[in-house]
N, C-alpha and C positions, 0 to 999 in steps of 0.2 A: 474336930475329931478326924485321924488320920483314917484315908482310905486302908481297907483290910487287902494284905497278899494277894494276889492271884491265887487258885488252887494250887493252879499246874509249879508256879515257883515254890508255894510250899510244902511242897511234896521231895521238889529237886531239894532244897536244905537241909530237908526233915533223913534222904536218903547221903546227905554227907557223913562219912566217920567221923570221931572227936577226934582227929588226928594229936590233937596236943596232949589228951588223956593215951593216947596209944603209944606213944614216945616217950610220956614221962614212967608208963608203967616198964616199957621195955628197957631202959636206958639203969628205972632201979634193979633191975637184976641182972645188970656186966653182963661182960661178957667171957665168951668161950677162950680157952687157952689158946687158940690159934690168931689172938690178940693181946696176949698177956703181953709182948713185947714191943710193940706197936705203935709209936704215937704218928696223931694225924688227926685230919679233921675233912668230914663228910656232911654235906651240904644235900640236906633232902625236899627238893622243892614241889611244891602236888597247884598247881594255878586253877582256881583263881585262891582256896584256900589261904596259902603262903607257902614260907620256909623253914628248915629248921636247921641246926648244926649239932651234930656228934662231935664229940672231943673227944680224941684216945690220947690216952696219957700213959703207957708199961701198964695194962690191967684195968685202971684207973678211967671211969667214964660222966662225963656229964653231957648237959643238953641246952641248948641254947635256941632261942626263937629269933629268927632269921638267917641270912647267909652273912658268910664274913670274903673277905678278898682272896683269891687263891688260895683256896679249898685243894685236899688231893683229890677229889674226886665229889661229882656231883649227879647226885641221881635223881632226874625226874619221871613223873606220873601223875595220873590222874587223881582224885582222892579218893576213890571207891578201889582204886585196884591196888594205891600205897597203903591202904586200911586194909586189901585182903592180905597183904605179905604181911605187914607189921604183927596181924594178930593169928598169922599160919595158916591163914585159907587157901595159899596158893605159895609157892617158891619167887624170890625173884628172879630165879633162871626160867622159870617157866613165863612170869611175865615179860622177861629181857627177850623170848624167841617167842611170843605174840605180840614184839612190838609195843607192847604199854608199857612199858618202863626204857628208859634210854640212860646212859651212862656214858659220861665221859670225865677224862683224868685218867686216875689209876683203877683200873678195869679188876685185878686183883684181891685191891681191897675190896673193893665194892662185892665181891663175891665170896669174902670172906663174912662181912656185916651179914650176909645172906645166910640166916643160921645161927648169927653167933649168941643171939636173947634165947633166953628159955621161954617158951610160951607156950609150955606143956608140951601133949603130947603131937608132935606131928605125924602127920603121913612118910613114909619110910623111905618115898619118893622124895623127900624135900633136902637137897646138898647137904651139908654140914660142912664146914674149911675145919683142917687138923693142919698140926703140924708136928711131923719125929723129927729128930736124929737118927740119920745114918749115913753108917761110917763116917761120922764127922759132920756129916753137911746138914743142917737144918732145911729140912724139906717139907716145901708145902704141896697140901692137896686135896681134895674134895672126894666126900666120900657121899651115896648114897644108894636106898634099896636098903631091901631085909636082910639083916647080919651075919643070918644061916643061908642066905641064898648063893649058887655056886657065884664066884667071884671072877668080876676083867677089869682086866684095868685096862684104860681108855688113854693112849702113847701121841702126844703131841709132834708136832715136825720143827724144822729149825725155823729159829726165828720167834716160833710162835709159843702158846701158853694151852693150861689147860682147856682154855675157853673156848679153843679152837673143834674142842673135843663136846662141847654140852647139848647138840641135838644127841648125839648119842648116847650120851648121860642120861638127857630127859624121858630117853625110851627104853634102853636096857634095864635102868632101874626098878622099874615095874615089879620083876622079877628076878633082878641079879642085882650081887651085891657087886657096886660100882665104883671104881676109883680113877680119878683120874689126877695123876699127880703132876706137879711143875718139875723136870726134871732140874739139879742140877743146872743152874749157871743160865737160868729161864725163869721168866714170870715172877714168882715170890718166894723162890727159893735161894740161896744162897747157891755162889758162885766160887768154886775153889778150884785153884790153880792148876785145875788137870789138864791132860792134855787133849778131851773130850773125843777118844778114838770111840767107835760104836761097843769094846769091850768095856771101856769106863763103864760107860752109861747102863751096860746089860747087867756088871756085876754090882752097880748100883741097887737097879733095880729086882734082882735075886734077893740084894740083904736085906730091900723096902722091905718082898714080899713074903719075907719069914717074920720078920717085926713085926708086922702088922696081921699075922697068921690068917694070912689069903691064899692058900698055895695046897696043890695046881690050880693054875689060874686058864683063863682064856685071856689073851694081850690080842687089843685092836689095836694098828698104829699105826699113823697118819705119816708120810715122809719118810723125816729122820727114826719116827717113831716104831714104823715098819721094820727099817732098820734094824736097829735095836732089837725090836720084835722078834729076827732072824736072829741076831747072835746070842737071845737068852737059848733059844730054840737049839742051838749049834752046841753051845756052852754048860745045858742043864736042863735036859731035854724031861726030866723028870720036875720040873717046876713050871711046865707048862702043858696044858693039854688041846688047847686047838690055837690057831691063831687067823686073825683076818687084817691083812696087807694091803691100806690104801693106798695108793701108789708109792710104796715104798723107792728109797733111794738105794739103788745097786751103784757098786765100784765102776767109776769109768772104763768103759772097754776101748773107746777110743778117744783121741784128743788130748793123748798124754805126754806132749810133747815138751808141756808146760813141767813137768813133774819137777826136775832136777832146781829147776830155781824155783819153784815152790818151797820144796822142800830148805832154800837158804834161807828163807825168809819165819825166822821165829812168829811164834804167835802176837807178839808185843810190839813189832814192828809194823802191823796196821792197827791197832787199837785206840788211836786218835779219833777224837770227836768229830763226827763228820756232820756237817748242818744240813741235813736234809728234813725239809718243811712236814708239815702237815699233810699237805697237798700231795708231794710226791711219793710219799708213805701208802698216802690211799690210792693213789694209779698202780705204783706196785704191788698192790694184794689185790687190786681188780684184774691182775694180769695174770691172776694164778685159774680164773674163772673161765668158763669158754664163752657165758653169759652172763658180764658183770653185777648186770640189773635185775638178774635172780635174787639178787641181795639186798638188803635194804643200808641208805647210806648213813645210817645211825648205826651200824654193825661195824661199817668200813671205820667213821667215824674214830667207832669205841679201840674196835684192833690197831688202831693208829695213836690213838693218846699209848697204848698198853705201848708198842713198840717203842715207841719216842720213848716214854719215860723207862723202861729198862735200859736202853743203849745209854742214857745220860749216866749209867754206871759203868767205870772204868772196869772192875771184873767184871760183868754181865754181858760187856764188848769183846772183852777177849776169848770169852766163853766162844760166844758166838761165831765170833771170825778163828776161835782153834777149831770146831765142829765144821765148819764149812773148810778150811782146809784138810780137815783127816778126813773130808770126803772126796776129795777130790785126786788125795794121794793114797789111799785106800788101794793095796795092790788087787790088780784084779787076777793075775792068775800064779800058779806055783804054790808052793806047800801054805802057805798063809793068803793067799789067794780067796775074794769073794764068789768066785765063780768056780775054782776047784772044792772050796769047801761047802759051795752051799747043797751038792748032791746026796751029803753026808745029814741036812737037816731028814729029819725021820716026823715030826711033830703034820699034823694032819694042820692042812695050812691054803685059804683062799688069798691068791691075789688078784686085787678090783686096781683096774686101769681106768684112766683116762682118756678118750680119743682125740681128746685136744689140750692135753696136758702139755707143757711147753718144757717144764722140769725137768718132767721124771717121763719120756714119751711114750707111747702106748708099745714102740714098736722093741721096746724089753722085755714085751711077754715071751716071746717065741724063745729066746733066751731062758727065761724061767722055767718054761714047759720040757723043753728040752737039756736042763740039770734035774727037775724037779718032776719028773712025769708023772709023779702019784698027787702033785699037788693042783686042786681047782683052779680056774683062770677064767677072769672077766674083766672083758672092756664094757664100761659102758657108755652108750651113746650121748653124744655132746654133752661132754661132760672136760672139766678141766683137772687141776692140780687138789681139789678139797672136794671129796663128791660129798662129807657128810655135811656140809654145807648147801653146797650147789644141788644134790637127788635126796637131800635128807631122809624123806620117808621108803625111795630104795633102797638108799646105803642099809638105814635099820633093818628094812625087813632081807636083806640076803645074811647083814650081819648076826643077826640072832639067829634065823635059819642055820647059820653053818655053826656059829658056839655050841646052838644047842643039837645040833648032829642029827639034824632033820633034812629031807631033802631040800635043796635050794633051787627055787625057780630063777632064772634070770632071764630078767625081763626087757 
């Protein structure tokens, strides 16, 4: 006669999910249109449990027990917290920023799966990936929060994805209805041949946010996203009603010596595939931070598969390096000028600095204050290039404070 379990062990089995039951139920009810077109295959491993594989095929979904060889993307977890996402206890954004779920490959998808099964009704906080058409571009983006609730959309910087943007997704949401979309020629949206000056991108996002009837909006935006931010504000000042400016990218005022042969140099002319590793990926986005190791290296990891695997597209490259050139030949002053026109924004608008931002330097407020003197301004301390990362829970609480037209403390 075999000895009987331990308690304490039969307690820990008895409190495993049927993961297998939870995957087969998910997998028969497809998925969401923001995968209708989509093949690929995602590897969901929870240890000591096992593995599993999703097959996307255009719509088309099955399930497979194990992993297969180069997978787009592999997401693991515990089995108590991949059994709270699978059956809508929890979001996997909410799990990806406590750390229990990790993700690496295509960071995209992976946040798209996030949402995409029906399993009833969730909390209004939980993402959901969409995707429109506009003006031509098939654009992705995450939408979440209550549907009537006033609406921001959440502006990512160059380089980077919506992702960049989900502590403040996971906290606006609450109470605002949240979107944060891939612009344009970034993350998992398509890439069309513009020539991604900050007016592309604004009147872009004008046509997003009549399609998707969110408007006046509140627009947060990170960088390039800032950016942006200012020339909807400049362009269509009645399509937005507050704005909050993470270290936004203004027009160079100095060091424009470069210009003229900048300017010979088409976009297409550096769009070659450049080999940079893994490794060097993640020192450069550690270099955006004033404290890199605020971060956890499964973050750095994940934003480093996400890079890599968009640069390995010949549009998604040129996107990138045109955007990073029409910022840097961006005139800064005279009738089209960023600094004579920016006097003329009228839109009620915080800019939050960095004081050890290396980008975009702290010492452009004074600058700003003195175009903009009706509009707020804050450095905060040790802080770098992404404070909704790096002060998470400040960034949120000045940002909501100022959406919602409350006083802001700065702290």
């Amino acid at each position: 006669m075999s000895e009987a379990a331990p308690v304490g062990s039969a307690r820990r089995l008895a409190a495993i999910p049927n993961l297998d039951a939870l995957f087969s139920a998910r997998v028969r009810q497809g998925v969401g249109s923001a995968l209708a077109d989509v093949r690929g295959r995602i590897v969901f491993s929870s240890p000591p449990v096992g593995s599993w594989t999703v097959h996307l095929d255009e719509g088309r979904v099955r399930l497979t027990r194990g992993g297969v060889p180069a997978p787009d993307a592999t997401v693991t977890a515990d089995p108590a917290t991949l059994g709270a996402v699978l059956d809508g206890r929890i979001s996997g954004v909410e799990a990806f920023l406590d750390h229990g779920l990790v993700v690496r490959g295509n960071l995209a998808l992976a946040l798209q799966m996030d949402g995409a099964f029906d399993v009833g009704i969730r909390p209004p906080t939980h993402p959901v990936a969409r995707v429109r058409t506009v003006l031509g571009v098939r654009s992705a983006y995450l939408e979440a929060g209550p549907r009537d609730a006033p609406p921001v959309f959440l502006l990512h910087g160059l380089g980077a994805t919506n992702a960049s943007m989900l502590p403040l997704l996971a906290d606006l949401s609450r109470d605002h209805r949240v979107i944060a979309p891939d612009f344009p020629g970034f993350g998992a949206s398509d890439a069309p041949r513009w020539r991604y000056r900050p007016g592309d991108l604004a009147r872009w996002l004008i046509a997003f946010q009549e399609q998707i009837g969110a408007g006046p909006a509140a627009l947060v935006g990170n960088s390039l996203g800032g950016r942006v931010a200012i020339e909807v504000g400049l362009l269509a000042p009645d399509a937005v009603n507050r704005m909050v400016l993470l270290c936004p990218s203004p027009a160079f005022r100095r060091m424009r010596q470069f210009v003229p042969l900048v300017k010979l140099l088409p976009p297409d002319a550096v769009v070659m595939r450049m080999p940079i590793g893994h490794r060097a990926v993640v020192m450069g986005t550690r270099a955006m931070f004033s404290r890199p190791d605020r971060l956890s290296r499964q973050w750095y990891d994940a934003a480093a598969d996400e890079h890599q695997r968009v640069m390995r597209s010949y549009r998604h490259r040129r996107a990138f390096f045109s955007a990073l050139r029409q910022i840097y030949l961006e005139e800064a002053f005279g009738s089209d000028g960023f600094w004579d026109r920016l006097p003329n924004m009228t839109t009620p608008a915080l800019f939050v600095w960095g004081d050890r931002d290396r980008l975009v330097p702290a010492s452009f407020e004074r600058h700003v204050v003195d175009a903009v003197p009706h509009a707020q301004s804050v450095v905060l301390h040790d802080c770098g290039h992404v404070p909704q990362f790096e002060h998470p829970e400040q960034t949120a609480e000045i940002t909501r404070a100022f959406i919602d037209n409350n006083d802001v403390t700065f702290l």
